[in-house]
TORPAPA-127626 format. One record per residue (C-alpha): residue number from 1; residue in three letters; chain; x, y, z. Coordinates in steps of 0.001 Angstrom, whole numbers, always signed. Layout:
N
+-----+------+-------+---------+---------+---------+
:  nr : rest : kette :       X :       Y :       Z :
+-----+------+-------+---------+---------+---------+
: NUM :  ALA :     A :       X :       Y :       Z :
...
+-----+------+-------+---------+---------+---------+
This chain:
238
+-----+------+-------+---------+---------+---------+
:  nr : rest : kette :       X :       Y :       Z :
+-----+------+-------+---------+---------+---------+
:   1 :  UNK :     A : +251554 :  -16256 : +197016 :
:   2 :  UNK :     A : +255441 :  -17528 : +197989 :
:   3 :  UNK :     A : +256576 :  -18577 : +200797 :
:   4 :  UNK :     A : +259367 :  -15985 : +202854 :
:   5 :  UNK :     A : +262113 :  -16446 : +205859 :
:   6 :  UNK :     A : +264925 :  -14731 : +207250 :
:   7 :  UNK :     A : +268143 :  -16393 : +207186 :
:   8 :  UNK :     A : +270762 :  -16393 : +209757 :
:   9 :  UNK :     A : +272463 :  -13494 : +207963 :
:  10 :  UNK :     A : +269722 :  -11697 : +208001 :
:  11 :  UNK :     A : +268346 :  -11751 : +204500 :
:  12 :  UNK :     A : +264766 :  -11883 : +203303 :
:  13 :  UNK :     A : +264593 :  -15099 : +201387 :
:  14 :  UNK :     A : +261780 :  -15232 : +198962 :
:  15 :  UNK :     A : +259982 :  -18827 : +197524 :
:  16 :  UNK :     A : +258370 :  -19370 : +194403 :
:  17 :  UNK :     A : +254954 :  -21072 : +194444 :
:  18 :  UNK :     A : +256222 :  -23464 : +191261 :
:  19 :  UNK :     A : +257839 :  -26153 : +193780 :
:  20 :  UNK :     A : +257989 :  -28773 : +191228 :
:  21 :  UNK :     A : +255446 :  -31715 : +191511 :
:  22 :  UNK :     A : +257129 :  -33300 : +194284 :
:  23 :  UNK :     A : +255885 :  -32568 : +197619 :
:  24 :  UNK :     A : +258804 :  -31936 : +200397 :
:  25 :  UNK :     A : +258699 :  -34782 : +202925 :
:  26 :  UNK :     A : +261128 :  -35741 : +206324 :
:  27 :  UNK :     A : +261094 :  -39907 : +206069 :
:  28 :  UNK :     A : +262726 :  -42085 : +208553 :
:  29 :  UNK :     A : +264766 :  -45309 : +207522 :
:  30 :  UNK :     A : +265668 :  -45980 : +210576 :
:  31 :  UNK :     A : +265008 :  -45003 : +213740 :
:  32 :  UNK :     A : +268377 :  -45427 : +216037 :
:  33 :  UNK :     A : +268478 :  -47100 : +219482 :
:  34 :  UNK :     A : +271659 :  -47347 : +222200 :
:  35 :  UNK :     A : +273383 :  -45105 : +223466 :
:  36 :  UNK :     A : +276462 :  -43295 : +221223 :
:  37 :  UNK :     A : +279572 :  -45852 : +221432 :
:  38 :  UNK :     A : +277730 :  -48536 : +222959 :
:  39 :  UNK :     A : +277912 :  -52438 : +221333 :
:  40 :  UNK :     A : +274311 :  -52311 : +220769 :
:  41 :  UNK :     A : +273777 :  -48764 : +219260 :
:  42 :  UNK :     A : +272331 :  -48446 : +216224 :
:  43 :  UNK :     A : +272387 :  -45189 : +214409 :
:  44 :  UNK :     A : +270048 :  -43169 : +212858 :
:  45 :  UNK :     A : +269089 :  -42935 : +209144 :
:  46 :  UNK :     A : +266597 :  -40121 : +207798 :
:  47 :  UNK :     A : +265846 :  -38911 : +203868 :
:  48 :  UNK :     A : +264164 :  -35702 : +203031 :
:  49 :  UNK :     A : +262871 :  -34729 : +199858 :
:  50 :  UNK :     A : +262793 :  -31328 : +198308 :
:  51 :  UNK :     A : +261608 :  -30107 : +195064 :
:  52 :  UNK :     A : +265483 :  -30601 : +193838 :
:  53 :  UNK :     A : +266926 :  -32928 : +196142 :
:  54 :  UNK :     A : +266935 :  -36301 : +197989 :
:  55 :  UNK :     A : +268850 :  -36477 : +200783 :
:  56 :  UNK :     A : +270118 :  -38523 : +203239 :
:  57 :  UNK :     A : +271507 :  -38172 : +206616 :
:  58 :  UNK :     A : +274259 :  -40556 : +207795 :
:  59 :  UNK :     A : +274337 :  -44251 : +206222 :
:  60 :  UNK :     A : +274639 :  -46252 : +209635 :
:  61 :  UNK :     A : +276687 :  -49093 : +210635 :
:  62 :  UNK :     A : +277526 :  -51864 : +207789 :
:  63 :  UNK :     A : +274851 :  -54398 : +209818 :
:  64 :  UNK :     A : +272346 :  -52341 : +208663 :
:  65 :  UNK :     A : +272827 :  -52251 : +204942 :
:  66 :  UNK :     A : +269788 :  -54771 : +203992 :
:  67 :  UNK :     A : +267446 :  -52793 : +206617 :
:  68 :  UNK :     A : +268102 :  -49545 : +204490 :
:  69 :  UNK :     A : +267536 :  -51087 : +201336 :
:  70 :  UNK :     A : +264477 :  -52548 : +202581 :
:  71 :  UNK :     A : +263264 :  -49877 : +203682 :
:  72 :  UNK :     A : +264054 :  -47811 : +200252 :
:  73 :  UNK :     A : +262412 :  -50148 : +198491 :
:  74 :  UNK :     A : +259212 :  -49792 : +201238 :
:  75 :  UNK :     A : +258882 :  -46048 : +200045 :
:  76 :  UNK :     A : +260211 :  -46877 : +196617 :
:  77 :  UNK :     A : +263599 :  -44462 : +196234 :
:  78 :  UNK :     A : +266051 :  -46069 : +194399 :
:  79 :  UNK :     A : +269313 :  -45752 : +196123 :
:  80 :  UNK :     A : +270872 :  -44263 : +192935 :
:  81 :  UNK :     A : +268357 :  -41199 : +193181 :
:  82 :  UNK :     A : +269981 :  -40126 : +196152 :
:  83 :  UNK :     A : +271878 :  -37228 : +195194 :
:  84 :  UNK :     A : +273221 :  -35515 : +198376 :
:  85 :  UNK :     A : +274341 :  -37434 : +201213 :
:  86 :  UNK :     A : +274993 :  -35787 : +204457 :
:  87 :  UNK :     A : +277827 :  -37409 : +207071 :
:  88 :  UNK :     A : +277582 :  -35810 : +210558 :
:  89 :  UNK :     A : +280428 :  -38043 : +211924 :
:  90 :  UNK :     A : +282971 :  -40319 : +209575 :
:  91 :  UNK :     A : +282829 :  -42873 : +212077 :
:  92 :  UNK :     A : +281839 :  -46772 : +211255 :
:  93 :  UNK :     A : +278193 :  -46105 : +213226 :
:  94 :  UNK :     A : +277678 :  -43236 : +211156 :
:  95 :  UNK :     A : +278831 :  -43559 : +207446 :
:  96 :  UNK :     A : +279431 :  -47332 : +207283 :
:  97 :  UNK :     A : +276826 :  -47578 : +204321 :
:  98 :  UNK :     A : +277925 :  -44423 : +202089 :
:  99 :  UNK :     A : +279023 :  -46530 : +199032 :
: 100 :  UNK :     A : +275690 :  -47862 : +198620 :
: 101 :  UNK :     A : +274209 :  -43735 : +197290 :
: 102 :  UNK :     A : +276407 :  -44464 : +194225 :
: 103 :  UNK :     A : +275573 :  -40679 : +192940 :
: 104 :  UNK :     A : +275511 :  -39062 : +196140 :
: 105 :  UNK :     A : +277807 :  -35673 : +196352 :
: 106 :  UNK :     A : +278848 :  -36140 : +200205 :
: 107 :  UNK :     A : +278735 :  -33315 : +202730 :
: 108 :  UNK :     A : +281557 :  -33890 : +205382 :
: 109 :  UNK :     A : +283503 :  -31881 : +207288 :
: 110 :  UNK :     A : +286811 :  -30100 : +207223 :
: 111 :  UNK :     A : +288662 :  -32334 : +209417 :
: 112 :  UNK :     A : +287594 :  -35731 : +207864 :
: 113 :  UNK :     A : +287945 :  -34984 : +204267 :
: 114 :  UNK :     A : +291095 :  -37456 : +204090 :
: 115 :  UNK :     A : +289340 :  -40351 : +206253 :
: 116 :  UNK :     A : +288303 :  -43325 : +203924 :
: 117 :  UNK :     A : +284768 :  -43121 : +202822 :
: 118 :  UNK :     A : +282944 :  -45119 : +200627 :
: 119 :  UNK :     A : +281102 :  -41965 : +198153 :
: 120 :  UNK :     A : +282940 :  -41151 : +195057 :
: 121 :  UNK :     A : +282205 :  -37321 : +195065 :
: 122 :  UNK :     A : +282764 :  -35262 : +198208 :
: 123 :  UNK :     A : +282496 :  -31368 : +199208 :
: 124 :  UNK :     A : +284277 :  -30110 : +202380 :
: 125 :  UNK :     A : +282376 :  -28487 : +204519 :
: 126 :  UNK :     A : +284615 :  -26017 : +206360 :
: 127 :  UNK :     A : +282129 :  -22388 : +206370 :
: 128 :  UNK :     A : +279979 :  -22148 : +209547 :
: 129 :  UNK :     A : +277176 :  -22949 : +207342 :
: 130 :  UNK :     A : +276333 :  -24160 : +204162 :
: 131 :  UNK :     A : +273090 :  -24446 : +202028 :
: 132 :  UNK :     A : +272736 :  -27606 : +200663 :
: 133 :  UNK :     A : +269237 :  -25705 : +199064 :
: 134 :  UNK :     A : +266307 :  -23506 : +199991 :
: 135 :  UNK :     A : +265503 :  -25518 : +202808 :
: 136 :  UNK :     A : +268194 :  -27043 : +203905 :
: 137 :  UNK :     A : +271178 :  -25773 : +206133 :
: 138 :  UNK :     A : +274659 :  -27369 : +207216 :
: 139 :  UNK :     A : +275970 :  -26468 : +209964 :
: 140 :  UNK :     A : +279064 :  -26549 : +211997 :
: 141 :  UNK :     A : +278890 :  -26712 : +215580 :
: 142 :  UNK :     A : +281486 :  -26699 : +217850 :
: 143 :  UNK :     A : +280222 :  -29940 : +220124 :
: 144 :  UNK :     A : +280546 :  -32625 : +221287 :
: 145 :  UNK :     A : +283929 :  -32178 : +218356 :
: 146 :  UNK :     A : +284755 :  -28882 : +216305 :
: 147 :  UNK :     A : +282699 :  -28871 : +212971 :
: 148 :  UNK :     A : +280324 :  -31623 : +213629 :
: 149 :  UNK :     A : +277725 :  -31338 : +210860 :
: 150 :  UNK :     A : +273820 :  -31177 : +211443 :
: 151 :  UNK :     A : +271557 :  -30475 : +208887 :
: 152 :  UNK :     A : +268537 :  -27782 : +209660 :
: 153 :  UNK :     A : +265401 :  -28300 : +207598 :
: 154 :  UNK :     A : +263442 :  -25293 : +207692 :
: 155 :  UNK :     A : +259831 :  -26572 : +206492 :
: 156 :  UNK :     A : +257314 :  -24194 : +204456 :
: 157 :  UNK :     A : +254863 :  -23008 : +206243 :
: 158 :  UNK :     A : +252112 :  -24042 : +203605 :
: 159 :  UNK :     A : +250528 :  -27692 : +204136 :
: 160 :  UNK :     A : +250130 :  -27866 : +200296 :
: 161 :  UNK :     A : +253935 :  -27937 : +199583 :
: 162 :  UNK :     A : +254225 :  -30895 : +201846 :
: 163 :  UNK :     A : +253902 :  -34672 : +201990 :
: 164 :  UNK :     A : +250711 :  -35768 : +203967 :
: 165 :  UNK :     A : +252966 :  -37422 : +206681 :
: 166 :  UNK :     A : +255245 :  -34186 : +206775 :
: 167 :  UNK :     A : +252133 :  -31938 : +207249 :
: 168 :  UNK :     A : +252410 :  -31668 : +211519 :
: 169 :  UNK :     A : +255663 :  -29749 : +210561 :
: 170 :  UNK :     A : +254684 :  -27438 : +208569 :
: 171 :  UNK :     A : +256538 :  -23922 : +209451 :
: 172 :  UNK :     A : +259207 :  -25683 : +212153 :
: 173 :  UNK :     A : +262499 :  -26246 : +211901 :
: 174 :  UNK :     A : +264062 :  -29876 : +211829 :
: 175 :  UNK :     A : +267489 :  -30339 : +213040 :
: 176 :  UNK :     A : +268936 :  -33638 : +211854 :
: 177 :  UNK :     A : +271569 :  -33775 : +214750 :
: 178 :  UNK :     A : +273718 :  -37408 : +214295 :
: 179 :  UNK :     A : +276326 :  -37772 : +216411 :
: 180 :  UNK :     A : +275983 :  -34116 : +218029 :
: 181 :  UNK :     A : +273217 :  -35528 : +220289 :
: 182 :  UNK :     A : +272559 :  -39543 : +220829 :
: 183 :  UNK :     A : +268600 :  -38708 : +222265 :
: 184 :  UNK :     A : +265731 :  -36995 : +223820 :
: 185 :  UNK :     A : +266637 :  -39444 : +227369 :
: 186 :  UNK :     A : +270161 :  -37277 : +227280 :
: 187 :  UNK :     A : +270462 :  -36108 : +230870 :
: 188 :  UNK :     A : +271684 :  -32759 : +229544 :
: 189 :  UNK :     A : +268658 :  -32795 : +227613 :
: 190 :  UNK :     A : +266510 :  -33434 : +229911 :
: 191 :  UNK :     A : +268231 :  -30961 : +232579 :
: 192 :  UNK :     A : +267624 :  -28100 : +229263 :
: 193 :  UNK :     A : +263565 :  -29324 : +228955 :
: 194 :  UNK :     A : +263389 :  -28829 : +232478 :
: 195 :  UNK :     A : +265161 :  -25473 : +232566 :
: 196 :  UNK :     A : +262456 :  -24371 : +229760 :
: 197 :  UNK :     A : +259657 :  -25418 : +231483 :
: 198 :  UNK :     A : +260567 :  -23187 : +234721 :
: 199 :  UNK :     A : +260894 :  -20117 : +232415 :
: 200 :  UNK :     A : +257621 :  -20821 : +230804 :
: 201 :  UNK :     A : +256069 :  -21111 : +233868 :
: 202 :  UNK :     A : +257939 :  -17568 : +234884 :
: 203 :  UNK :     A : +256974 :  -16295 : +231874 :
: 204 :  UNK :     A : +260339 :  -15764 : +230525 :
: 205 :  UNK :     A : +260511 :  -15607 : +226962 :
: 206 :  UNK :     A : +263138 :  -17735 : +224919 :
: 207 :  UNK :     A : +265836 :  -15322 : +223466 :
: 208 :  UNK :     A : +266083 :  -15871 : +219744 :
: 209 :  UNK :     A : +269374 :  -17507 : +218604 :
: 210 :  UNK :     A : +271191 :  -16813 : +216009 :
: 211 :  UNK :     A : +274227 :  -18609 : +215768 :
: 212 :  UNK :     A : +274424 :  -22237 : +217561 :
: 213 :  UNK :     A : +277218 :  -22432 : +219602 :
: 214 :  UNK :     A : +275479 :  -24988 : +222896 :
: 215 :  UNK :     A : +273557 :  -27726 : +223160 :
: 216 :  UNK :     A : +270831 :  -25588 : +224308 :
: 217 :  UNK :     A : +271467 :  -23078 : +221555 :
: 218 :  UNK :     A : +270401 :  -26066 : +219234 :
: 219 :  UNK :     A : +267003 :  -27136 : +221056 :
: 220 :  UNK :     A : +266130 :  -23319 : +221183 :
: 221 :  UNK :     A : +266435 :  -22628 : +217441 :
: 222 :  UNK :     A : +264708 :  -25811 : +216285 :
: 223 :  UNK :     A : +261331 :  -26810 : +216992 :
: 224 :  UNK :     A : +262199 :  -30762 : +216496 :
: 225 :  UNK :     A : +265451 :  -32295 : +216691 :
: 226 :  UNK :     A : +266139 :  -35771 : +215303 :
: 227 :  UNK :     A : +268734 :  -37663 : +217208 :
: 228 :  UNK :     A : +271702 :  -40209 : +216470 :
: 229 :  UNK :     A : +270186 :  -43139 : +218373 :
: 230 :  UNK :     A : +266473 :  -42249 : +219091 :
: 231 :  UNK :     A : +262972 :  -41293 : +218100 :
: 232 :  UNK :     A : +262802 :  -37788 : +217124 :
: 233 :  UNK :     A : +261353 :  -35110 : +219596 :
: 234 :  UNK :     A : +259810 :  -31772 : +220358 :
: 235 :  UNK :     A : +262230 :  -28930 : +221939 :
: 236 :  UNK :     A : +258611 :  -27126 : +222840 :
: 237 :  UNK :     A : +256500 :  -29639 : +224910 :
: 238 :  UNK :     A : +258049 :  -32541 : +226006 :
+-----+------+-------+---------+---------+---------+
């Protein structure tokens, strides 16, 4: 058997079952609080694990450096086997850690490719998307700034290619969001999850999006979103 999608462009996309012996897994480092720009807002950090990469998502502010690499050490990644790291903002919430993945190639976008960052190896990231590999998508989005970066993790759809705690997300689609969205409490969030529920109740059936150009177009193309500063939530039944 192997796994199959459709991607954005509209190609069939066909898996092999040999996905290596390591199981693909979404892992929290930490879990952000605050609101985006406040004093006491700490960001969001998240790894995932494919059969060829280990990612991260944003590094957070410098006052978190010892919390990450506790944590690492918790689920025992070395820091040096991070090989891709992903920056949705180049702001000092967002990337203040990034010289700590000492091998990491980091994804950032167009417009901050001559801000001072702390990785050694960078790509720009000016397409409106960007495969970082099988499963996982850049994208550009035009809010809350032009070409902020969130990464899409579109999990297989068989249990057995994932980690036990990944399992509950087997076939969805993760979108690692930074600093395009702070959290689920977002009035405009809620005002969307509200919206949905009166169409679900009317019976009206969620147009399929295919490019994300709205904060809604985002929570009705991914099945869980992962925020900047917050726990992550459902776009289906909050």
């Amino acid at each position: 058997m192997s796994e199959k999608s459709v991607g954005e462009d509209g190609m069939v996309q066909q898996y092999d079952d040999d996905f290596g012996t390591r199981k693909m897994s979404i892992v929290p480092i930490i879990v952000g609080s605050g609101r985006r720009g406040s004093s006491t807002s700490r960001s969001s950090v998240t790894l995932i694990k494919t059969s060829n990469n280990t990612v991260t998502v944003d590094s957070g502010s410098q006052d978190q450096e010892q919390e990450i690499r506790d944590r690492m050490g918790q689920i025992s990644i070395p820091l040096e086997k991070v090989n891709v790291l992903v920056t949705t903002r180049a702001n000092s919430n967002f990337n203040g850690n990034d010289r700590i993945f000492v091998n990491a190639l980091q994804h950032i976008r167009e417009e901050e490719w001559g801000g001072t960052l702390g990785a050694v190896r960078k790509v720009m990231i000016g397409t409106p998307y960007h495969w970082i590999d099988r499963y996982l998508k850049l994208v550009r989005l035009p809010f809350p700034a032009p070409g902020t970066l969130v990464l899409l993790v579109h999990l297989p759809s068989r249990e057995e290619l994932l980690d036990p705690d990944t399992k509950h997300l087997a076939g969805k689609i993760v979108g690692i969001v930074g600093y395009a969205l702070d959290s689920g409490e977002n009035p405009q969030v809620r005002s969307i999850m509200d919206a949905f529920r009166k169409e679900d109740e009317e019976g009206v059936a969620r147009e399929r999006v295919t490019s994300i150009k709205s904060l809604k177009d985002l929570m009705i193309y991914c099945d869980y979103i992962i925020p900047g500063h917050g726990e992550m939530f459902s776009t289906r039944d909050q």
